[in-house]
N, C-alpha and C positions, 0 to 999 in steps of 0.2 A: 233164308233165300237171299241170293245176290240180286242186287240191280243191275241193270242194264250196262250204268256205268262202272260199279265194280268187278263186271268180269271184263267188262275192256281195260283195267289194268294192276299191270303189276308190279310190286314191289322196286325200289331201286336198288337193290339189294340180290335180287335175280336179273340185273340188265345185264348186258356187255358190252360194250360202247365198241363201235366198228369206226373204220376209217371215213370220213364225210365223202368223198368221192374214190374216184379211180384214179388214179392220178396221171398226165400223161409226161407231166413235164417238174425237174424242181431246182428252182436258182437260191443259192446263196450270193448273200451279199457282204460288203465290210465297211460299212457307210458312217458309224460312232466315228463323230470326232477325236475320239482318245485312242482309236484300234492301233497306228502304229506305236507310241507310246506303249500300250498293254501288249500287242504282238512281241515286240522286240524284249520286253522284261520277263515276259510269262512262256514263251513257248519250247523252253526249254531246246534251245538250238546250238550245234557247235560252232564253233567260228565258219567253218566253209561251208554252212547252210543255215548261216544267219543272213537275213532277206536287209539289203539296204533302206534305208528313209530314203521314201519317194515320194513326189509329188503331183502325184497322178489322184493320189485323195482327195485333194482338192479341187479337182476338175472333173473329174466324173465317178460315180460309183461303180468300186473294184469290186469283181465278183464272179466266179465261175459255175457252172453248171454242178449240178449235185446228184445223185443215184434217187431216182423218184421209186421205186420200188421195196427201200427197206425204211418208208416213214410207216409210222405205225401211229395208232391213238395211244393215250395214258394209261398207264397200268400196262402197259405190255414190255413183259422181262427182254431185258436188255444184253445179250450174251458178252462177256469181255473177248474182245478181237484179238485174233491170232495176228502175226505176220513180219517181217525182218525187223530187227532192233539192232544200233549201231551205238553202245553204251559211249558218253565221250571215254575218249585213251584206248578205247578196241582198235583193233586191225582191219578187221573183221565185222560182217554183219554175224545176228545168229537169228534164228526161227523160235519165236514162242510168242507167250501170250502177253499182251499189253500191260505195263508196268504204271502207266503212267494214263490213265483213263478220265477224261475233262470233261465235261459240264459247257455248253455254252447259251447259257439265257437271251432268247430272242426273241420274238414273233416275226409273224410271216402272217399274206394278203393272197386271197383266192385268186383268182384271174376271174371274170366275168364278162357277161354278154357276150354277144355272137363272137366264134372264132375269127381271126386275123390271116388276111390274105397274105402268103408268102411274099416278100418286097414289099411292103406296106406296113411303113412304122406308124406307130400310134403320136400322135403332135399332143405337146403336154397338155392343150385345151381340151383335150380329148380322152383322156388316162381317167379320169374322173369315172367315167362310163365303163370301166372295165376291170375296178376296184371295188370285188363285192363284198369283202368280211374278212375279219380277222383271227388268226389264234394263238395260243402261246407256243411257241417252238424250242425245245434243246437240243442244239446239234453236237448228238454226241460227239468227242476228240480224242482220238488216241495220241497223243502227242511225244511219244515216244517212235512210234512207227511215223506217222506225220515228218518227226524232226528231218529222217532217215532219207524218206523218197519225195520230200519236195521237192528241191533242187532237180530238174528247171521247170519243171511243167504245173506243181502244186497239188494238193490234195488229192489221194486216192484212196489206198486201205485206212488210212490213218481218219478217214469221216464217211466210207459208204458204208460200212454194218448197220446204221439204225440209226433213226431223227424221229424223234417224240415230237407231237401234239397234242394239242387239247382237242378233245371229242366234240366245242361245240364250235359254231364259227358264229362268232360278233359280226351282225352287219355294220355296214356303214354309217348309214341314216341312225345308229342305237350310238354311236361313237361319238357323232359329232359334236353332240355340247362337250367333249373333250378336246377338241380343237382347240389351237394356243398358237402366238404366232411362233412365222419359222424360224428357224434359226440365222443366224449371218451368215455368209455365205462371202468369204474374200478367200482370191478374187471373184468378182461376177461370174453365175456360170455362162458358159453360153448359149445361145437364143435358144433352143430345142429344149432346154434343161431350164430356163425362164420361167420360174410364174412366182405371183404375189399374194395368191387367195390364201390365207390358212391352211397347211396341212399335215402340222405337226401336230401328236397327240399325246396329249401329260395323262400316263397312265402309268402306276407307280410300278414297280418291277422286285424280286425280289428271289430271295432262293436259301431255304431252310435245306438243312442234311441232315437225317436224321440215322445215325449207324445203328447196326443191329444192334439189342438190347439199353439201348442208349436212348437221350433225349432230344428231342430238339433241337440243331443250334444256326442258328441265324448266320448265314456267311457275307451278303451281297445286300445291297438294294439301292436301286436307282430309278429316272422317270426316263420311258419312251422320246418323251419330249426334247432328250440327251441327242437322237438321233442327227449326223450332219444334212444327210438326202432326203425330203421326203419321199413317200411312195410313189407320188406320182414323177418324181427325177427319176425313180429308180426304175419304173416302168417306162418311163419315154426314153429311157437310156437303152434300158434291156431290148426295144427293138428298133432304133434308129439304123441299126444295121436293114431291117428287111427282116430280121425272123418275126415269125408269123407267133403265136399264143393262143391257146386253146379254154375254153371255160375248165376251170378248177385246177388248171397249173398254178403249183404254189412255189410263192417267190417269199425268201427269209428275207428278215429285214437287214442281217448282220448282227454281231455281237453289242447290245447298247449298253456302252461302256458309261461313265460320267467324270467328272476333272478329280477324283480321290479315291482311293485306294478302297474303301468299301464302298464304290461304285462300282468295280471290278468284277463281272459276271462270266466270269472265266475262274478257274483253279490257278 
């Protein structure tokens, strides 16, 4: 005979881990100190859609809007993305399938409490309140189709097929004894983008590949704590405009690069 409690449950081995919300909204960010460094050596670009050093890094965090409909939880098969390729020395684009398929190791932060009024930016004393949890995120890159149609507007087919997460979300409050001071920040940002609490988190980072019939092998590993923005820059930046945010829009944190070459969470 079962108890009461073992018919309420079962095995982890028969679950299937589903997406934690609906999602209505989803921002990538590029906020690693090291991203132009790693951008400019790894993205496999030709000369006339190789992106200049700018200095826009360091004043606020770069980042665009991302397709909230193809994140999926872990363990969900990942299809290799079709779509134009420009080989360098071609004339010519051609149609097929991605050659050049990337990895980028991040996390990303729920949106919380009450929704935000359209024209009503969040003030960074206040970002705090609307930072509910976190989870591991790869945003997958086709970086071959990438190279092709960025130039001038940035990422389309080349990063909306599919963005892996992890099936649970870490709260805040479980986080916190990870908290670690921020990082420097020259020049000062400005006032809006201001604060001095702790909000940087040493959470170590890492990325195993393991090929079919094969082992193991260890590529990357760096700390969270790498990050130039905190989250809460990155959310008082995200609506100083006026856009409004919704409970469980998720915002990436960008690729967290670190100062050496196996800190490097990209391919």
């Amino acid at each position: 005979m079962y108890t009461t409690l073992e018919r309420s449950m079962t095995s982890s081995r028969n679950n299937r881990c589903m997406r934690e919300v609906t999602f209505g909204s989803h921002r990538e960010e590029k906020t690693g100190r090291f991203g132009e460094l790693l951008r400019q050596v790894t993205c496999i670009r030709s000369p006339e859609t190789q992106l200049p050093k700018t200095v826009q890094e360091k004043w606020l965090p770069v980042g665009y809007h991302g397709r909230a409909s193809s994140i999926v939880p872990s363990g969900t098969p990942v299809r290799r993305p079709r779509g134009q390729l420009k080989p360098e020395g071609a004339t010519e684009p051609t149609y097929g399938p991605s050659r050049l398929l990337d990895f980028e190791l991040e996390m990303a932060f729920f949106v919380g409490g009450p929704a935000t009024e359209l024209g009503h930016p969040i003030p960074i004393d206040k970002t705090e309140d609307h930072i509910f949890g976190m989870v591991l995120m790869n945003d997958w890159s086709a970086r071959d189709i990438q190279a092709w149609e960025y130039v001038p507007l940035g990422p389309f087919l080349g990063k909306s097929f599919g963005t892996t997460i992890s099936p649970w979300v870490v709260s805040m409050e479980a986080l916190r004894p990870y908290m670690v001071t921020n990082p420097e920040q020259d020049p000062a940002p400005l006032s809006y983008l201001a604060h001095s609490d702790p909000y940087s988190l040493d959470i170590n980072l890492g990325v195993t590949i393991k090929p079919e019939g094969g082992a193991d092998h260890p590529v990357c590993k760096t700390s969270f704590k790498h990050l130039y923005w905190t989250l809460k820059q990155q959310l008082a930046h995200h609506t100083v405009n006026g856009c409004n945010v919704n409970p469980g829009d998720l915002m990436g944190s960008g690729t967290v690069s670190g100062p050496v070459s196996s800190f490097f969470l990209i391919l």
